[in-house]
C-alpha positions as CSV (number, residue, x, y, z in Angstrom):
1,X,12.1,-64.3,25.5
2,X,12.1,-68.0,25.3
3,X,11.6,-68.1,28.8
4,X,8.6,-66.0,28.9
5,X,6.7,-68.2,25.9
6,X,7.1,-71.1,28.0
7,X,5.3,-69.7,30.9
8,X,2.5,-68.2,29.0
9,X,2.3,-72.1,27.7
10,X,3.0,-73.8,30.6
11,X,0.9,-72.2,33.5
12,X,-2.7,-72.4,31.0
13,X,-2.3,-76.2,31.0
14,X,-1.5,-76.6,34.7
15,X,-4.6,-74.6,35.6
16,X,-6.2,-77.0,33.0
17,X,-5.1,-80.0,34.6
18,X,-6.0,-78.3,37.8
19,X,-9.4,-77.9,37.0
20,X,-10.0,-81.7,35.9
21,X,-11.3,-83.7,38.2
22,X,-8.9,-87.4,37.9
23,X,-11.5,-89.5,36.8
24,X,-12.0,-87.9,33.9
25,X,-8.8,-87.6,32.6
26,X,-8.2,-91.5,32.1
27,X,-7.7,-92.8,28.9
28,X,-10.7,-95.4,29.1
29,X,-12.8,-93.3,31.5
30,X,-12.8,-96.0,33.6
31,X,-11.3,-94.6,37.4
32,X,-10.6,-98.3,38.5
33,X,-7.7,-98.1,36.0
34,X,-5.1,-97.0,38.4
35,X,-3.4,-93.5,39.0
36,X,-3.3,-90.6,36.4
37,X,0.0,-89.2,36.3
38,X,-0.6,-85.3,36.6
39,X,0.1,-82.9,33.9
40,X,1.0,-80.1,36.4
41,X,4.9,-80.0,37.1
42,X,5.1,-81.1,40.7
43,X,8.6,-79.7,40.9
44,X,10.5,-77.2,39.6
45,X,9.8,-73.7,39.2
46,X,6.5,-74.3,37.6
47,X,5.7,-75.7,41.0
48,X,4.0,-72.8,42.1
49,X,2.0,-71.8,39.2
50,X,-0.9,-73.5,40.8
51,X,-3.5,-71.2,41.0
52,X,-6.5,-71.4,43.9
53,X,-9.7,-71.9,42.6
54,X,-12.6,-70.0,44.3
55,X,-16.0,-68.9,43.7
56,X,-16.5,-67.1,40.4
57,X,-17.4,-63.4,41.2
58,X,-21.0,-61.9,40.8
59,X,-21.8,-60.5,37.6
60,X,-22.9,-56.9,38.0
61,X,-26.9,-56.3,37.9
62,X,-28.3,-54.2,34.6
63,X,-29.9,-50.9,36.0
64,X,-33.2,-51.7,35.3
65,X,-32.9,-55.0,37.9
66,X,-31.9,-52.6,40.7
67,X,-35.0,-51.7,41.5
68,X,-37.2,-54.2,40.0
69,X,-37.9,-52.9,36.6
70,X,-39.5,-49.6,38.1
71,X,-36.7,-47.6,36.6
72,X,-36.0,-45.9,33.8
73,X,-35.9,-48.6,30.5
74,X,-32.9,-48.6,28.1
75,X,-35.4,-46.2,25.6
76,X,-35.9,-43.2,28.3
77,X,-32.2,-43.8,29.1
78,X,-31.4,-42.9,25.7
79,X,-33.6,-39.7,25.0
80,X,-32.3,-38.4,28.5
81,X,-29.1,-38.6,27.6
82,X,-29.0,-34.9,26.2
83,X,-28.2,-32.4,28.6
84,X,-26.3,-29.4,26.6
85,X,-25.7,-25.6,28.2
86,X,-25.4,-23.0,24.7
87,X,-23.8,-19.9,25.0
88,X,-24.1,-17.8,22.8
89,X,-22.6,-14.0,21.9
90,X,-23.0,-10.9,19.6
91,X,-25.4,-12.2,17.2
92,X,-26.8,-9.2,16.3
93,X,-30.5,-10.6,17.2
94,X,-32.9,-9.5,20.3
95,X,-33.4,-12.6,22.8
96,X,-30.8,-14.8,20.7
97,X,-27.4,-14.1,22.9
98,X,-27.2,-15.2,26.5
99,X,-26.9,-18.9,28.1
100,X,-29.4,-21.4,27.7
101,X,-29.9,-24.9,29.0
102,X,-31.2,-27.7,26.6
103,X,-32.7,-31.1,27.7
104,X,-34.3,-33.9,25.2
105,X,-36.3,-36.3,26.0
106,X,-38.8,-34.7,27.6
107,X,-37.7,-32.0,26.1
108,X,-37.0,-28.9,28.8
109,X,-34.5,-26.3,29.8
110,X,-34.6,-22.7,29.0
111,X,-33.8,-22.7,25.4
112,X,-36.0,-20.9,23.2
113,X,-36.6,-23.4,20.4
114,X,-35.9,-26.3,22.6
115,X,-38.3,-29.0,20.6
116,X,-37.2,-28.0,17.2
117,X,-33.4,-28.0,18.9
118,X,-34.1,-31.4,20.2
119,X,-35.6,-32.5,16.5
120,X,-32.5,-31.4,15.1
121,X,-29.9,-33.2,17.1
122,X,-32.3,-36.6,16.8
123,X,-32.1,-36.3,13.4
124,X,-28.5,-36.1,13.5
125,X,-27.9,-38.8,15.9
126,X,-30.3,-40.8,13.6
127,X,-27.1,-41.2,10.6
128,X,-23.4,-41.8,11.1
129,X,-22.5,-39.3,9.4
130,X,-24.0,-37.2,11.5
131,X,-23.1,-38.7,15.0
132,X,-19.4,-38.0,14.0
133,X,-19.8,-34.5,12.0
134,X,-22.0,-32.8,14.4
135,X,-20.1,-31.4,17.0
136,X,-16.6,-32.0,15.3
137,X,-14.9,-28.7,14.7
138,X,-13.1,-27.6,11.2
139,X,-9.8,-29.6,11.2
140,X,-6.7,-27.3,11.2
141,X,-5.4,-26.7,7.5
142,X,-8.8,-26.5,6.0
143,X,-9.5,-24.2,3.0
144,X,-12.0,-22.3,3.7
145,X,-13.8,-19.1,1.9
146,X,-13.0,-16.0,3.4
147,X,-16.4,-14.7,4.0
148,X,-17.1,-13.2,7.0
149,X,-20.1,-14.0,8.3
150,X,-20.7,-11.8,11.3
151,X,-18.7,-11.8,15.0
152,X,-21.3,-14.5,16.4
153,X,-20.0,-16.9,18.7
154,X,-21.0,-19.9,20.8
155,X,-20.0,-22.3,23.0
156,X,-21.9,-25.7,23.7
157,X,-21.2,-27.7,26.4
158,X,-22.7,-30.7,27.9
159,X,-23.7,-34.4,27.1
160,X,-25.2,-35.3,23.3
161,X,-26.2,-39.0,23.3
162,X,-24.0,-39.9,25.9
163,X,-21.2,-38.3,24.6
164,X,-19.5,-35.8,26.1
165,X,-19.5,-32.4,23.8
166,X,-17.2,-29.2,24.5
167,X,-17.3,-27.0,21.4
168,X,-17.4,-23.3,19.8
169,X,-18.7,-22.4,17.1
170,X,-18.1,-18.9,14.5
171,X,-18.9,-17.3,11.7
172,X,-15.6,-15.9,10.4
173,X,-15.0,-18.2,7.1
174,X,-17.1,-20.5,4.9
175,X,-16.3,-23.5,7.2
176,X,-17.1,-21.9,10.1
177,X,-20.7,-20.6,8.5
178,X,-21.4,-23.6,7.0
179,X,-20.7,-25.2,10.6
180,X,-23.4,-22.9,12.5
181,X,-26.0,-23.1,9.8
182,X,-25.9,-27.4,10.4
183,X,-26.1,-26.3,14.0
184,X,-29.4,-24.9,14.0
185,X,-31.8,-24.4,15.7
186,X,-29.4,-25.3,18.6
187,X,-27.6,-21.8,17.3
188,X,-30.1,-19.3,16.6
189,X,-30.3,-18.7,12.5
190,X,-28.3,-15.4,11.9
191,X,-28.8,-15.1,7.6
């Protein structure tokens, strides 16, 4: 252990010394002075700590440098982020069940309220609160009212503000209901 702390000390200051040039590292700054006895161990098994100093890598370009600001901006990055498929099952409601794609920002896909949908999840995505509640199923152990609500069920799948979203969602208790009815109009309104 002792060992180990006195390389991690060690081998920082000989890259250190290293990297300074000798006539800076005189006491007077004066390089007329004579020789400046080196920090770095010049034998021993320190020796070999010296590491070769090179060019410093390139930093990665941002997106929009790529190809010369024509792309898309940070803003239209962030509405297009939303890309979710909803499935959803035995509501009870004509046109409400079957698969539907949803895209904000534009807003597109095939789902039926897809502007009010993509409303719904901005204005969610707009608190804290919401980013973290919104998708986040009922944690196991909850007490919930035993109301049934109906045998509706969906599954959303997809991206939400660049995070990745894999849920279902039911109406068998209180929790569950309560759930649903904060989901839509993503889920179609079954009251």
């Amino acid at each position: 252990m002792l060992r180990r702390l006195a390389l991690t000390a060690v081998v920082p200051l000989a890259v250190l010394a290293a990297a300074v040039p000798a006539s800076t590292a005189t006491a007077s700054g004066s390089a007329s002075s004579g020789p400046v006895p080196s920090v770095a161990p010049t034998s021993g098994p320190f020796a070999a700590a010296r590491p070769a100093l090179g060019p410093l890598p390139m930093p990665l370009p941002l997106p929009g440098f790529l190809d010369d600001g024509a792309g898309t901006g940070a803003g239209e990055a962030d509405e297009a982020r939303t890309r979710l498929t909803v499935s959803v099952e035995n509501t009870g409601i004509p046109g409400a069940d079957g698969t539907f794609e949803l895209e904000c920002g534009p807003t597109g896909g095939t789902h039926p309220e897809g502007q009010a949908a993509c409303d719904r999840l901005a204005e969610a995505g707009a608190t804290r609160a919401g980013r973290q509640e919104l998708f986040r199923e009922t944690p196991e152990g909850t007490m919930c009212t035993m109301i049934h609500g109906g045998d509706a069920f969906a599954r959303i799948v997809g991206t939400w503000e660049g995070r990745a979203v894999d849920t279902t969602a039911s109406r068998r208790d209180g929790c569950e209901i309560a759930r649903w009815n904060s989901l839509v109009p993503v889920l179609p309104d079954v009251r």
